[in-house]
MOPAC internal coordinates of N, CA, C and O (Angstrom, degrees):
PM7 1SCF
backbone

  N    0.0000 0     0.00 0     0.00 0    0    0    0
  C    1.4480 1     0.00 0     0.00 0    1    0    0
  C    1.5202 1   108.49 1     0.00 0    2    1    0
  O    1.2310 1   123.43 1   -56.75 1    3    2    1
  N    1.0221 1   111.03 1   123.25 1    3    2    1
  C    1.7989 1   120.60 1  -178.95 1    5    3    2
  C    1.6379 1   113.82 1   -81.31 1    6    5    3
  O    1.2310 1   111.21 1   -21.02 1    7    6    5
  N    1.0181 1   134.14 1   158.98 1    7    6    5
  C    1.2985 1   137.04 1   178.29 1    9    7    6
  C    1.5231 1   112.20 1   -81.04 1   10    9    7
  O    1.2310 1   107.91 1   -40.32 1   11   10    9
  N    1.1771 1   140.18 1   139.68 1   11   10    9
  C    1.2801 1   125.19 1   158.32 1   13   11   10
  C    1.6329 1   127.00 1   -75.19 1   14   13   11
  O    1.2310 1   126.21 1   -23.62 1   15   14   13
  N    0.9847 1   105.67 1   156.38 1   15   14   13
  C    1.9660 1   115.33 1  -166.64 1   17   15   14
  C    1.5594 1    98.77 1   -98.23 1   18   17   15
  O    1.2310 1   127.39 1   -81.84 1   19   18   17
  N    1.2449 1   103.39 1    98.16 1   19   18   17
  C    1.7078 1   109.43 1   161.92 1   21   19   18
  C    1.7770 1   118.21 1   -76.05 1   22   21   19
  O    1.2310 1   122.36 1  -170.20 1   23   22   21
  N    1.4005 1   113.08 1     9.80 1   23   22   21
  C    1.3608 1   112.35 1  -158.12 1   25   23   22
  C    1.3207 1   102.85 1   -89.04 1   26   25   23
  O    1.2310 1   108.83 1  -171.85 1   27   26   25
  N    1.5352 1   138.52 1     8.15 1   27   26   25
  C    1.4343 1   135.90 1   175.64 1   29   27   26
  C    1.9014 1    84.00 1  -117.10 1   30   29   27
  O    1.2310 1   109.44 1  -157.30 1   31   30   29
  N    0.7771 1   137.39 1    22.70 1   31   30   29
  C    1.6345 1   135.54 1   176.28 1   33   31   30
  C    1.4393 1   101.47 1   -78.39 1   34   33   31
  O    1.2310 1   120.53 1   -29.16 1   35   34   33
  N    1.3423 1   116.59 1   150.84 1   35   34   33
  C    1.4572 1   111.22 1   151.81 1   37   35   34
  C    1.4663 1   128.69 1   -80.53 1   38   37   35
  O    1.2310 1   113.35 1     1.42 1   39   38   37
  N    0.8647 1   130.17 1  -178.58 1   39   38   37
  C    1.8565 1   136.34 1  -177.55 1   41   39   38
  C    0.8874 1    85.32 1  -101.24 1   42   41   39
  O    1.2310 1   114.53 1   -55.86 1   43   42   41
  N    1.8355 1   127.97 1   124.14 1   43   42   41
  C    1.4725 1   143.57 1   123.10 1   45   43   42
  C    1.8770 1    98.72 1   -50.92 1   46   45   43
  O    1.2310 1   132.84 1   -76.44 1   47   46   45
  N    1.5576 1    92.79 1   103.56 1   47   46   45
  C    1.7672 1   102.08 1   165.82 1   49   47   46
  C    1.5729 1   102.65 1   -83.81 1   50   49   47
  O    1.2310 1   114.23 1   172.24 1   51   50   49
  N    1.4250 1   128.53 1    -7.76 1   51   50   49
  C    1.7679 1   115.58 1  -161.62 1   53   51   50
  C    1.5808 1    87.98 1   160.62 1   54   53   51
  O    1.2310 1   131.73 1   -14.53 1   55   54   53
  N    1.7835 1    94.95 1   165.47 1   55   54   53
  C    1.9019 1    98.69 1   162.10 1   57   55   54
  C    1.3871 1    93.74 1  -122.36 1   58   57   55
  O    1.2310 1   122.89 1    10.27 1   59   58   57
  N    1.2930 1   112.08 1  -169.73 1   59   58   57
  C    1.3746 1   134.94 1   163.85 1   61   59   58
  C    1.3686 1   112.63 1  -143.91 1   62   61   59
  O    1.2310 1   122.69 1   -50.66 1   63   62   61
  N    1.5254 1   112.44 1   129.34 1   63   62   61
  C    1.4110 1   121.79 1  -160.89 1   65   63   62
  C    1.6893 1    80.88 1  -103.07 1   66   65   63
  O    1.2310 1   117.18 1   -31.77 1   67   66   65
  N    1.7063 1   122.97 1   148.23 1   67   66   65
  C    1.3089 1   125.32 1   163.17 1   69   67   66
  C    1.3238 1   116.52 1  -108.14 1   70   69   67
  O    1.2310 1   107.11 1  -101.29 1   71   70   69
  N    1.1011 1   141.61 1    78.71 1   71   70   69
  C    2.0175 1   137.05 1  -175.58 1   73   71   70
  C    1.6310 1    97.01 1   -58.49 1   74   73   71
  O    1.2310 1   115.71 1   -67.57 1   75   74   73
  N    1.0981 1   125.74 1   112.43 1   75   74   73
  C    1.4053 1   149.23 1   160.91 1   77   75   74
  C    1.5582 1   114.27 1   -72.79 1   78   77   75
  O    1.2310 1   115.14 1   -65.08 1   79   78   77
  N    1.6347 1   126.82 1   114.92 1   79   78   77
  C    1.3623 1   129.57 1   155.12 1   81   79   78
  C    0.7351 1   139.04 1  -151.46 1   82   81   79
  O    1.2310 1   106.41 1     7.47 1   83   82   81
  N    1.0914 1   142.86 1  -172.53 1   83   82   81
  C    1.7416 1   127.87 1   174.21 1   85   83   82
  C    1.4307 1    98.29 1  -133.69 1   86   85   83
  O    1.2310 1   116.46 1    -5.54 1   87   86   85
  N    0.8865 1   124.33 1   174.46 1   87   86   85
  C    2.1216 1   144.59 1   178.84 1   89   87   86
  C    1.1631 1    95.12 1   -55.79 1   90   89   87
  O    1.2310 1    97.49 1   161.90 1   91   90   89
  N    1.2576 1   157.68 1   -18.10 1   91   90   89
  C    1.2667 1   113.45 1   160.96 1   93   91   90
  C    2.0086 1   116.92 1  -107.51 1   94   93   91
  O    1.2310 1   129.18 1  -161.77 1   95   94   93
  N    1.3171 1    99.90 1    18.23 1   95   94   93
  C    1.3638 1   113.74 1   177.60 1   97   95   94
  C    1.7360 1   101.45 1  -115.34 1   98   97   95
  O    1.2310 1   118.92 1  -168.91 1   99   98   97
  N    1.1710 1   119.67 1    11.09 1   99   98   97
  C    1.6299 1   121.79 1  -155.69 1  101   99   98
  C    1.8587 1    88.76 1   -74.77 1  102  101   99
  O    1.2310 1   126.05 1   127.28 1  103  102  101
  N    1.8010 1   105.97 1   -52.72 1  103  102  101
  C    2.0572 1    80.79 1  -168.09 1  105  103  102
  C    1.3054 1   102.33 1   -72.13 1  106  105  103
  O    1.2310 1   118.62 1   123.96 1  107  106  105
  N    1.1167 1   120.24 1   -56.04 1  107  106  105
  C    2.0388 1   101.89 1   176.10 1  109  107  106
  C    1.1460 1   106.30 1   -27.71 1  110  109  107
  O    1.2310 1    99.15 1    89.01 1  111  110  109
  N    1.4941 1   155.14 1   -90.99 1  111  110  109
  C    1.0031 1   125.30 1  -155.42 1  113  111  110
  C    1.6224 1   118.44 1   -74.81 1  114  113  111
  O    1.2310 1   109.56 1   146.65 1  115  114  113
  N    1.2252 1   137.19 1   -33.35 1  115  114  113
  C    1.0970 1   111.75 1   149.21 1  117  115  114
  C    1.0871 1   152.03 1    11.24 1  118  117  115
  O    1.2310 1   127.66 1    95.85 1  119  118  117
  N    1.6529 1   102.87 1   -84.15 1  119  118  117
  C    1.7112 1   151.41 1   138.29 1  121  119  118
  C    1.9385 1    99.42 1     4.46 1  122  121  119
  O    1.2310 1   140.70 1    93.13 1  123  122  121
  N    1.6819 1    77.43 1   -86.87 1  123  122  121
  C    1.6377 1   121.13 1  -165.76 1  125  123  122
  C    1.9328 1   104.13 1   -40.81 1  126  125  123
  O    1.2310 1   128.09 1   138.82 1  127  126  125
  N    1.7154 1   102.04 1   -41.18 1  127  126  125
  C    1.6943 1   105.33 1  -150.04 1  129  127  126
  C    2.0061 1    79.17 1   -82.26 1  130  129  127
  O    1.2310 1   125.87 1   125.54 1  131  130  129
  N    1.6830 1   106.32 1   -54.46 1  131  130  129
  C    1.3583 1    99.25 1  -166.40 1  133  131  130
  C    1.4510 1   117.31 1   -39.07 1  134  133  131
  O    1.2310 1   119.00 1   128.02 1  135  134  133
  N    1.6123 1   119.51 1   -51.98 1  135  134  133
  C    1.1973 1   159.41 1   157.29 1  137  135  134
  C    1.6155 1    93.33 1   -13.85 1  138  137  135
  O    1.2310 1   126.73 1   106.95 1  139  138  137
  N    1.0383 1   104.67 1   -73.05 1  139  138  137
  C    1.8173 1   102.11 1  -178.60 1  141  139  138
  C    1.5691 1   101.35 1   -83.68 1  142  141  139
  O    1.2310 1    94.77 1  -118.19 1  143  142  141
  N    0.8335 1   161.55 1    61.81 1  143  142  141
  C    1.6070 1   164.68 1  -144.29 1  145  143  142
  C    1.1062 1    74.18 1  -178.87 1  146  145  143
  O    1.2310 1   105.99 1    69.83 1  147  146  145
  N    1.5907 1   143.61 1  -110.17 1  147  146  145
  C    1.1855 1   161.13 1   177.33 1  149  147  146
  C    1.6265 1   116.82 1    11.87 1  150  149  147
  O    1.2310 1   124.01 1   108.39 1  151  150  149
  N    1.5046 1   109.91 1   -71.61 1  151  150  149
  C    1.2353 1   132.26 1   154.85 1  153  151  150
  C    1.2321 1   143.03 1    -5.54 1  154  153  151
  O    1.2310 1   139.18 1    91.60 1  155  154  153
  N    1.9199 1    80.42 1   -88.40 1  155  154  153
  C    1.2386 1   107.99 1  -157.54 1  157  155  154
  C    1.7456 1   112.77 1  -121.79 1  158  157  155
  O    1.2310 1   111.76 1   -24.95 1  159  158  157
  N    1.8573 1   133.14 1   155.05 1  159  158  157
  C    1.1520 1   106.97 1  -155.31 1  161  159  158
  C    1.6769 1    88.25 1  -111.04 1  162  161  159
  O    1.2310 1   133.21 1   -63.47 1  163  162  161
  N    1.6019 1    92.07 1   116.53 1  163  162  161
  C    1.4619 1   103.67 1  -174.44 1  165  163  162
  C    1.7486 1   100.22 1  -165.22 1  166  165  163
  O    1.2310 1   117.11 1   -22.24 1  167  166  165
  N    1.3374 1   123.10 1   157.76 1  167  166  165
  C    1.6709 1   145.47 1  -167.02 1  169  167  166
  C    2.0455 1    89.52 1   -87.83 1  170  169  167
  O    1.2310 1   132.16 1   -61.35 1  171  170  169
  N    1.0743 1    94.13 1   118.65 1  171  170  169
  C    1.5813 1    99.61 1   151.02 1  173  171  170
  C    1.3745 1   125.57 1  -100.91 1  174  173  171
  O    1.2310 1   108.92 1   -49.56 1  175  174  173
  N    1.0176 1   138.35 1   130.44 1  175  174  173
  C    1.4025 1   131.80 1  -162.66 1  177  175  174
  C    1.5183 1    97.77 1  -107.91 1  178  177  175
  O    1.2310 1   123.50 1     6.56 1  179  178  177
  N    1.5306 1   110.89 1  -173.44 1  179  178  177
  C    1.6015 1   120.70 1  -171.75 1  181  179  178
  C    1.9671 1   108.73 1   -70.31 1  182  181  179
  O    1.2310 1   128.25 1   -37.02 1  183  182  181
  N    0.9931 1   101.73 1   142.98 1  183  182  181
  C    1.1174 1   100.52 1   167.45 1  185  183  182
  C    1.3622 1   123.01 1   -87.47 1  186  185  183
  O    1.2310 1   122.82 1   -65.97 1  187  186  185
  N    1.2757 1   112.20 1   114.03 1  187  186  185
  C    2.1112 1   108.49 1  -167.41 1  189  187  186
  C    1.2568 1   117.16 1  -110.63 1  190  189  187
  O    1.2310 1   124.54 1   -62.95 1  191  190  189
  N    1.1214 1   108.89 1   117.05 1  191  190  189
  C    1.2036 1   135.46 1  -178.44 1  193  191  190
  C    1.4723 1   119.08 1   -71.20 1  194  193  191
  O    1.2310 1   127.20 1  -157.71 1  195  194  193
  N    1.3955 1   103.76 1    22.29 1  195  194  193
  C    1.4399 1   118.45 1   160.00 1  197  195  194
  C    1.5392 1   110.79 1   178.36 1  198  197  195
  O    1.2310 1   127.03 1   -16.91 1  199  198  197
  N    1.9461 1   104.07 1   163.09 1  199  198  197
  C    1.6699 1    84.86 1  -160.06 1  201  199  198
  C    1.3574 1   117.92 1   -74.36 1  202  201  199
  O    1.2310 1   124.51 1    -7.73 1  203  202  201
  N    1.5225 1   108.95 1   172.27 1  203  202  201
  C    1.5229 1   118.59 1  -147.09 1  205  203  202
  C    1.4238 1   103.64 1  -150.12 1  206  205  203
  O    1.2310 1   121.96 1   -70.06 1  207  206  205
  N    1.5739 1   113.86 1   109.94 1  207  206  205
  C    1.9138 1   123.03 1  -162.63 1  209  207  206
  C    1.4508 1   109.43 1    51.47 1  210  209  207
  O    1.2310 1   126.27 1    68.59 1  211  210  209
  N    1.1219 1   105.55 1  -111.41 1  211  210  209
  C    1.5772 1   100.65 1  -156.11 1  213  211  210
  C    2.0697 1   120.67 1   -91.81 1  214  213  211
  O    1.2310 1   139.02 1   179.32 1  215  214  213
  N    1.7763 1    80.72 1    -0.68 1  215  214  213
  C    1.8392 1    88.14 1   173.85 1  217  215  214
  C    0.9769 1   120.87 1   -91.83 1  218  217  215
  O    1.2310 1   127.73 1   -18.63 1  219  218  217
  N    1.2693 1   102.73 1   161.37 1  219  218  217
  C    1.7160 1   120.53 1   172.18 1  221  219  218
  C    0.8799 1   131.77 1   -88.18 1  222  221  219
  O    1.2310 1   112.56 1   167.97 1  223  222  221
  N    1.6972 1   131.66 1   -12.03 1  223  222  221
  C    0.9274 1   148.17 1  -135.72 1  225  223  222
  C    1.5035 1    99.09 1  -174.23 1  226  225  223
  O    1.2310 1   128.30 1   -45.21 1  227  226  225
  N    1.9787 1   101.62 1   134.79 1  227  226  225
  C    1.5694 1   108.92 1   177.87 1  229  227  226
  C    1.2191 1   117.36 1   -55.35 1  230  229  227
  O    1.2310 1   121.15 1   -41.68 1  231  230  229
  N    1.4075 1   115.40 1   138.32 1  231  230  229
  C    1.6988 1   102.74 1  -164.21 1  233  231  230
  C    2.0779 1    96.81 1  -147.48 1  234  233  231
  O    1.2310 1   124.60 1    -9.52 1  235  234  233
  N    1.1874 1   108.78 1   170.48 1  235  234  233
  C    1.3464 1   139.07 1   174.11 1  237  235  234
  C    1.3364 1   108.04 1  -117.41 1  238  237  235
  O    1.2310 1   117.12 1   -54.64 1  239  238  237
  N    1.3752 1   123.08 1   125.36 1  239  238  237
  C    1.6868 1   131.82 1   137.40 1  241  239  238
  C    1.4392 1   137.65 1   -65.34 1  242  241  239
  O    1.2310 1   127.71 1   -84.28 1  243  242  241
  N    1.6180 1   102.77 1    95.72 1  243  242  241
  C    1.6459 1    85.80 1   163.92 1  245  243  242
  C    1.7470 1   112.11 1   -92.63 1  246  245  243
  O    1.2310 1   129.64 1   -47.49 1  247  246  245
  N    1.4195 1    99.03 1   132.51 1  247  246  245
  C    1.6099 1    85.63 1   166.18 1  249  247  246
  C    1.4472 1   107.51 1  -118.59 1  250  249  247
  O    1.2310 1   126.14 1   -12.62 1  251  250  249
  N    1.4648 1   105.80 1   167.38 1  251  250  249
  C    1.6384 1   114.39 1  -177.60 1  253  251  250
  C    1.2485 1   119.46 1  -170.96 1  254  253  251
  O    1.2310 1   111.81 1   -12.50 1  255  254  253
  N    1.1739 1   133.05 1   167.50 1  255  254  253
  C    1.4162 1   128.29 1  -174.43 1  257  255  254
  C    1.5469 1   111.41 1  -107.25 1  258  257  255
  O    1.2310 1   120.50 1   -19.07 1  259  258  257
  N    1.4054 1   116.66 1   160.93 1  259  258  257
  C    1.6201 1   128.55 1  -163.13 1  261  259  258
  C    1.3985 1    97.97 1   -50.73 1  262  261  259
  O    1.2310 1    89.30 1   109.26 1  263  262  261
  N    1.4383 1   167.84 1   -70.74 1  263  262  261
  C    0.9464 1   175.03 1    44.18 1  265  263  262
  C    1.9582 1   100.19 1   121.27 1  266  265  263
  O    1.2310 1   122.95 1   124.17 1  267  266  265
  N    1.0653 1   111.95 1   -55.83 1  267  266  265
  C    1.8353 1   143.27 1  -169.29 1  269  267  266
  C    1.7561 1    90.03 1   -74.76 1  270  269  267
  O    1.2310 1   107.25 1   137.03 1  271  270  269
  N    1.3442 1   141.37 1   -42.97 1  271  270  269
  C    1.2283 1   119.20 1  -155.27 1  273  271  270
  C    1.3928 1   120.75 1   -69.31 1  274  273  271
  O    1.2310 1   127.22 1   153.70 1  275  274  273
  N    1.7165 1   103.72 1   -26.30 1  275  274  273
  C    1.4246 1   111.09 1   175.85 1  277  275  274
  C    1.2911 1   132.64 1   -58.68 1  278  277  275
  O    1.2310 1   120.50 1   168.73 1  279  278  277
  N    1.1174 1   116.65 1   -11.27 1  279  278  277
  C    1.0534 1   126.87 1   155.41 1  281  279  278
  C    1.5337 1   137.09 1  -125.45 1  282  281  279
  O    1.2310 1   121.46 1   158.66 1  283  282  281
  N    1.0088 1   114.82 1   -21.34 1  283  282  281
  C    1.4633 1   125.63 1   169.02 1  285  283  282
  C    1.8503 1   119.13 1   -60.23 1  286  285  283
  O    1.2310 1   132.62 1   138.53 1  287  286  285
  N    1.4935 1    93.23 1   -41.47 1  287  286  285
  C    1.2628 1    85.63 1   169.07 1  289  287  286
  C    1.6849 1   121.18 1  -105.98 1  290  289  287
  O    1.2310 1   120.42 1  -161.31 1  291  290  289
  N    1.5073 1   116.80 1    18.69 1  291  290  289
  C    1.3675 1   106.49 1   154.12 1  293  291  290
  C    2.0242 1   103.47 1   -83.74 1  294  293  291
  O    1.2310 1   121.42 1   169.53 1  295  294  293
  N    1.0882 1   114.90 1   -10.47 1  295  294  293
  C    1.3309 1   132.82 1  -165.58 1  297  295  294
  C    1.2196 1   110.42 1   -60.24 1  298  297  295
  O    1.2310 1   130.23 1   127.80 1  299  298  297
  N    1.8613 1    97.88 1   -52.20 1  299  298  297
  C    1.2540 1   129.79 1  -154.70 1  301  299  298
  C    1.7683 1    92.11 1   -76.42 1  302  301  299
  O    1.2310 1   126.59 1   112.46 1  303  302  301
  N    0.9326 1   104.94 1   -67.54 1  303  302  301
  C    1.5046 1   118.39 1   166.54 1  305  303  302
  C    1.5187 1   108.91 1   -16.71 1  306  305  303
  O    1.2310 1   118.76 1    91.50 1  307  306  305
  N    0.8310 1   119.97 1   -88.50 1  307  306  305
  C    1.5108 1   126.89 1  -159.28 1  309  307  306
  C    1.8690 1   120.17 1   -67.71 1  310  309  307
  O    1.2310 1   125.94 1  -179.73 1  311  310  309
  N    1.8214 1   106.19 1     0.27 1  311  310  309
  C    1.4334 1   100.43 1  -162.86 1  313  311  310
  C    1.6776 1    82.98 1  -151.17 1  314  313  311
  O    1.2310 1   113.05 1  -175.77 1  315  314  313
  N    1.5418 1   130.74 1     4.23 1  315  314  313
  C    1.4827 1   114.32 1   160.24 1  317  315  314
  C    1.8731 1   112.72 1   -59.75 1  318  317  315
  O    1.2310 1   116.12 1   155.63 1  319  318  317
  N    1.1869 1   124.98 1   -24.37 1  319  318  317
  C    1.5767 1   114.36 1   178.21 1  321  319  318
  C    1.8378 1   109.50 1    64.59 1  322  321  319
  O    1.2310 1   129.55 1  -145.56 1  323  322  321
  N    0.8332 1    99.20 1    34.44 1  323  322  321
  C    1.2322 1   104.88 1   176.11 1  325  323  322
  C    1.5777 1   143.43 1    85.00 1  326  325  323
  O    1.2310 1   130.70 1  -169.35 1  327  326  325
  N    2.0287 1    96.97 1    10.65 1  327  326  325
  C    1.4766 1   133.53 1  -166.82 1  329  327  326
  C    2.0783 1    80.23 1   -90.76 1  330  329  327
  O    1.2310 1   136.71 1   -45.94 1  331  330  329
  N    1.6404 1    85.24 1   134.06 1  331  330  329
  C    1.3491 1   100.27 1   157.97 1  333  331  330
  C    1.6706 1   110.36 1   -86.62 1  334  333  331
  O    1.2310 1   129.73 1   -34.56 1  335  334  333
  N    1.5725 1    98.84 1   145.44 1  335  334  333
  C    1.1972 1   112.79 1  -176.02 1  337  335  334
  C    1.5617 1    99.27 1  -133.28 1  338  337  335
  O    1.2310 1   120.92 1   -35.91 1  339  338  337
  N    1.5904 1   115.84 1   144.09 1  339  338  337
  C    1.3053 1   123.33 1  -177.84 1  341  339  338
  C    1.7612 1   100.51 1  -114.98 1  342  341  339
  O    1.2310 1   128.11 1   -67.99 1  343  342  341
  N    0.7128 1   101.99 1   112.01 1  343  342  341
  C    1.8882 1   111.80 1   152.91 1  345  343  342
  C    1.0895 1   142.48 1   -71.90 1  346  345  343
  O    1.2310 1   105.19 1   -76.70 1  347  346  345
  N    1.6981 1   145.02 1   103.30 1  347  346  345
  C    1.3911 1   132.98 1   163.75 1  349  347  346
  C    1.2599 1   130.94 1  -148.98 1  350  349  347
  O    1.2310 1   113.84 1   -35.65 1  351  350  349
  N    1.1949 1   129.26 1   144.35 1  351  350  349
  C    1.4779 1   127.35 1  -162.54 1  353  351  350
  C    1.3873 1   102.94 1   -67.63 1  354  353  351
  O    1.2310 1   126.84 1   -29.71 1  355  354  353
  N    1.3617 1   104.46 1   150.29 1  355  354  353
  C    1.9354 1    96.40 1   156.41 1  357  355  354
  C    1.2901 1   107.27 1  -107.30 1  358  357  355
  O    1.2310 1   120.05 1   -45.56 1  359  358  357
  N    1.5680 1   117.51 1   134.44 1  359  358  357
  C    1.2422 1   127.31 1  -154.74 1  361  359  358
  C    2.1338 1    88.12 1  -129.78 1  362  361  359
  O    1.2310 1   120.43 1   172.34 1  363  362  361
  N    1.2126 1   116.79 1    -7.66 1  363  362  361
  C    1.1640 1   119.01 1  -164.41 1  365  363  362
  C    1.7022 1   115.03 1    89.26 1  366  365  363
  O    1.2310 1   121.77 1   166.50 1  367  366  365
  N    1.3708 1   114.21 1   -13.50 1  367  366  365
  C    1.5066 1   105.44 1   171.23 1  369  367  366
  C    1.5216 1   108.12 1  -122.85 1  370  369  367
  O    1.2310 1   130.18 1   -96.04 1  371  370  369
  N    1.6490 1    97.98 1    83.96 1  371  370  369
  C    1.5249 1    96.85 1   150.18 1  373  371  370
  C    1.5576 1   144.34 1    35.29 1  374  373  371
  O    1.2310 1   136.71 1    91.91 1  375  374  373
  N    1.6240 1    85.25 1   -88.09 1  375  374  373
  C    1.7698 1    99.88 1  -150.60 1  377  375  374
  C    1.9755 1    73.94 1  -101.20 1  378  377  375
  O    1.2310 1   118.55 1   136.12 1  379  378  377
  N    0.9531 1   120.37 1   -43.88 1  379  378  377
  C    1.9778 1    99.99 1   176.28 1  381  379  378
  C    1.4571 1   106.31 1   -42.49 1  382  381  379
  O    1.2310 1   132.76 1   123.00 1  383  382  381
  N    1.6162 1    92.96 1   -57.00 1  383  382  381
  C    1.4794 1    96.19 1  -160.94 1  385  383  382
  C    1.9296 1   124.51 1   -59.87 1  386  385  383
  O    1.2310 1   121.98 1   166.83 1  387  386  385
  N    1.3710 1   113.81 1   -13.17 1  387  386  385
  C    1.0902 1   142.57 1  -156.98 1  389  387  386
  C    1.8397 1    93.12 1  -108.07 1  390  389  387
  O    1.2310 1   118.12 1   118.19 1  391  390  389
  N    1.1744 1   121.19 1   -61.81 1  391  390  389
  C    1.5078 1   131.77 1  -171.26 1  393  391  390
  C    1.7407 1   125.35 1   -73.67 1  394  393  391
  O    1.2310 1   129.75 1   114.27 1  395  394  393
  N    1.7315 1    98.80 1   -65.73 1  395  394  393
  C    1.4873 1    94.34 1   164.23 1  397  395  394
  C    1.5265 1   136.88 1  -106.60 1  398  397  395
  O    1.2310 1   131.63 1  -168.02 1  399  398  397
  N    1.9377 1    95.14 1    11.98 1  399  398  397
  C    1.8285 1    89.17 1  -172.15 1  401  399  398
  C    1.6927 1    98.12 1  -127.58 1  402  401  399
  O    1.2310 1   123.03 1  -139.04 1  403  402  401
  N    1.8318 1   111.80 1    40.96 1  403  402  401
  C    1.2536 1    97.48 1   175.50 1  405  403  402
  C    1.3451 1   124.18 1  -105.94 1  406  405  403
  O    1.2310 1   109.02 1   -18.06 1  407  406  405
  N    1.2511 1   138.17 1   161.94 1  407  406  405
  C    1.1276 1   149.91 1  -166.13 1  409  407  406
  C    1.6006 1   115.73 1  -111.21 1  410  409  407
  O    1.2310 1   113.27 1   -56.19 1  411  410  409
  N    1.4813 1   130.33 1   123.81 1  411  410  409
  C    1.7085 1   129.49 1  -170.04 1  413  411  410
  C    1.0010 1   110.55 1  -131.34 1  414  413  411
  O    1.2310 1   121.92 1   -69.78 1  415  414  413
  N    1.0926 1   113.93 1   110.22 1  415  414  413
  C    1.9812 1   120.92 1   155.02 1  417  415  414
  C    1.3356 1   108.63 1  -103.56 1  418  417  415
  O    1.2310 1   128.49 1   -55.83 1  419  418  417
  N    1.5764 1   101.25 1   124.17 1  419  418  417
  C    1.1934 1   113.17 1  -167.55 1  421  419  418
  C    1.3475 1   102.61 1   100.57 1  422  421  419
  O    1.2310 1   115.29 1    -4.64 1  423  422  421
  N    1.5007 1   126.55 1   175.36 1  423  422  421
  C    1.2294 1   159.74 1   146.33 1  425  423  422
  C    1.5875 1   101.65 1    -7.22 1  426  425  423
  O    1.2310 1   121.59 1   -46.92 1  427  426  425
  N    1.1506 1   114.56 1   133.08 1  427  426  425
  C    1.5234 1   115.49 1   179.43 1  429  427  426
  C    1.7133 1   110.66 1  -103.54 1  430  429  427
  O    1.2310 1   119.59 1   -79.10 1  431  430  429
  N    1.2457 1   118.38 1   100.90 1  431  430  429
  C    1.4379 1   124.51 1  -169.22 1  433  431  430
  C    1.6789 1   118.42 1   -71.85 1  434  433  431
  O    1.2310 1   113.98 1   -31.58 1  435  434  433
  N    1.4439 1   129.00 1   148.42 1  435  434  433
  C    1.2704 1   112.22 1   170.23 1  437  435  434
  C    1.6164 1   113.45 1   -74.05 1  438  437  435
  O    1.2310 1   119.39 1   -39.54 1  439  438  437
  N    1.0552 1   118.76 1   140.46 1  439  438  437
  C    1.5643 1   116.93 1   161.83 1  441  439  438
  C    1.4484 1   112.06 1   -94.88 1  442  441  439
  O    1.2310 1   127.35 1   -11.60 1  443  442  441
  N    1.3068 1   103.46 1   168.40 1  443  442  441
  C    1.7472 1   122.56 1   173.51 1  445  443  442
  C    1.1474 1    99.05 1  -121.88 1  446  445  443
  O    1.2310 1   123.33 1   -85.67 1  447  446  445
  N    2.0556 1   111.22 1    94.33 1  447  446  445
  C    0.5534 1   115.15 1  -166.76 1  449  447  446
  C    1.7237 1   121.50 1  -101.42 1  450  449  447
  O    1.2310 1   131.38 1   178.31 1  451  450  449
  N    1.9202 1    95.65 1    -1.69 1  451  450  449
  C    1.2992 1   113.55 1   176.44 1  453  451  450
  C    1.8431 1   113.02 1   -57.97 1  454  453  451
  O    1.2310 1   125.81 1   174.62 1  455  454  453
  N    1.2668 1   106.44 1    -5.38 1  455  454  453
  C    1.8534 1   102.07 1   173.11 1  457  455  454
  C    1.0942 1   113.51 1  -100.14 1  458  457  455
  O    1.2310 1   108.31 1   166.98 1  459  458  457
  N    1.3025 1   139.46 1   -13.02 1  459  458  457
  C    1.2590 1   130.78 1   133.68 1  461  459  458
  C    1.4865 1   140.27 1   -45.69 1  462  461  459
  O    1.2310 1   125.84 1   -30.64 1  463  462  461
  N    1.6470 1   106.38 1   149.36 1  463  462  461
  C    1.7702 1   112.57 1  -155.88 1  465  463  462
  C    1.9676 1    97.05 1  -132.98 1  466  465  463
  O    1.2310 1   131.31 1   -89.16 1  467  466  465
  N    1.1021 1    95.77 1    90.84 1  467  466  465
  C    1.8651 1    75.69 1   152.08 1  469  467  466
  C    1.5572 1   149.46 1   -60.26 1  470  469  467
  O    1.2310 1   140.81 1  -154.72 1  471  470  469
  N    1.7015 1    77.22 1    25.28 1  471  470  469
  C    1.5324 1    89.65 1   165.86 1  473  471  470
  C    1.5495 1   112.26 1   -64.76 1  474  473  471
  O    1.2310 1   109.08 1    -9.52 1  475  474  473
  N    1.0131 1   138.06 1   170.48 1  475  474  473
  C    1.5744 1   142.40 1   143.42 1  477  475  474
  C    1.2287 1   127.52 1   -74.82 1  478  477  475
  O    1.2310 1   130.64 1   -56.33 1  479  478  477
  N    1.4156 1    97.07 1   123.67 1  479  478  477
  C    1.7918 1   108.74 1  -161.52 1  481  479  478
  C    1.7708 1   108.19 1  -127.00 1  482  481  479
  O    1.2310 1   124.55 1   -28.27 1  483  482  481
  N    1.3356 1   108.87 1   151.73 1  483  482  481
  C    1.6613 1   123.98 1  -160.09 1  485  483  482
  C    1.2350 1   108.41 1  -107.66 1  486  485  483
  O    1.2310 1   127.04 1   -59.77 1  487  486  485
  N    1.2372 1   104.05 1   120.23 1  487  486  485
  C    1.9810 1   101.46 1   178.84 1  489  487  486
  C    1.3642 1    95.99 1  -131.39 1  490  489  487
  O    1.2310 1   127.84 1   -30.28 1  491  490  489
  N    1.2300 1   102.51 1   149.72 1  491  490  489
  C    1.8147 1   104.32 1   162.54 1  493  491  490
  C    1.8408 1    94.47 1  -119.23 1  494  493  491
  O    1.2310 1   135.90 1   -23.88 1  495  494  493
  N    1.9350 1    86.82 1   156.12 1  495  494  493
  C    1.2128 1   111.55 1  -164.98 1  497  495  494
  C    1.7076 1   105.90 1  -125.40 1  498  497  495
  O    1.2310 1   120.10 1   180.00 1  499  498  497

């Protein structure tokens, strides 16, 4: 059995977890993002109260680096209550990273994915 070649792969620089809700799910997730803020060592972003780039749905940012997923998202798992959460690496391309390398618990939402750029994009983690 041969090894497989990750060497044409891209670099996972970080993911970004998305907490999905609407107004009457707003303090649960709230709750939920501070809740992992607290925790775990990762960026919480604003909570928007309407959708924001490529969602459909009012959402929260967790961001974090490769190191954080192992547990954050068995974390995430067991204490979302029934909040969809979107998953995806940042690889620097966006609309890949957004389209074919995402991850859903819960309900699988449409994105708008026409605002996304496969340009290469810079995050710190």
């Amino acid at each position: 059995m041969t090894t497989p070649s990750f060497s044409n792969a891209p670099r996972i620089m970080g993911y970004h977890a998305h907490v999905y809700f609407d107004a009457t799910t707003l303090p649960q997730a709230r709750a939920l993002c501070e809740q992992a803020a607290g925790l775990f060592k990762l960026k919480m972003g604003r909570v928007h109260e309407k959708p924001v780039g490529p969602h459909p749905d009012w959402s929260c940012q967790l961001a974090f680096a490769p190191p954080v997923f192992g547990e954050l998202i068995p974390w995430l798992t067991l204490h979302r209550n029934g909040l969809v959460v979107f998953i995806h690496p940042v690889t620097g391309n966006d609309l890949v990273d957004h389209r074919d390398r995402a991850i859903w618990m819960g309900a699988i939402r449409p994105l708008e994915l026409s605002v996304l750029s496969e340009v290469p994009t810079h995050y710190d983690f």
